[in-house]
C-alpha angles and dihedrals in degrees: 000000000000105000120068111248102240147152132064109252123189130227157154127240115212122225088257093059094253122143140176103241115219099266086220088050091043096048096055094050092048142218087324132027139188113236124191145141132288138214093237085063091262135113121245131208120208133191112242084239097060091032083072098048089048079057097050091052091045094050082058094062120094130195141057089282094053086049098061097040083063088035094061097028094056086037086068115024125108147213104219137178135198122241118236078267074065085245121151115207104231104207116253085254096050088042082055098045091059099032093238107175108137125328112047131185113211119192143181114236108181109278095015149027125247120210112207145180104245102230090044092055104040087055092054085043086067105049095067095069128203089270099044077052100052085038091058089050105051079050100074090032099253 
């Protein structure tokens, strides 16, 4: 993937799990996506193209933690497509993990996309504050 994946997009997910995926988003994943969970209680998208590469860096784990960090990541990952609305269809249990029930928040973080339910994110939106903001920075010397 050469373009960064970026931007907070809003939506609304239907009773049957179907969403309209962001079309930037969308476009930069490409015509199929994989979709799992994630350890911040979203969901995250990945190219197929970095999904292989997310492959390559977890056959290289060993132990019984590592294990059960591909075990759960491949249990509940997805090959979806978008419909000609440009809408995905997120799995009842998926649905469940990241508490998707009607309004959604999908970003884009770097090499993938998280999809979110919006009162979920904004509240871990506010808990890195400004300053935590400009620490982290420094950090890395922006």
């Amino acid at each position: 993937m050469s373009q960064l994946l970026m931007g907070t997009y809003t939506h609304t997910i239907d009773a049957k799990g179907r969403m309209a995926f962001p079309t930037k988003l969308r476009e930069q994943l490409g015509d199929s996506f994989v979709v799992t969970v994630d350890t911040s209680g979203c969901l995250s998208a990945y190219s197929e193209e970095e999904w292989q590469t997310v492959t390559e860096k977890l056959r290289a784990l060993a132990g019984a933690a590592a294990k059960a960090a591909v075990r759960r990541l491949y249990a509940n990952a997805v090959q979806v497509e978008p419909d000609k609305q440009g809408r995905i269809l997120i799995p009842k249990g998926l649905r469940e993990y990241a508490a998707l029930e009607h309004d959604v928040t999908v970003i884009g973080n770097l090499n993938h996309a998280e999809i979110w339910d919006s009162a979920r994110y904004a509240e871990q939106d506010a808990k890195f504050s400004d300053e935590e903001l400009a620490a982290a920075l420094d950090e890395i010397c922006f």
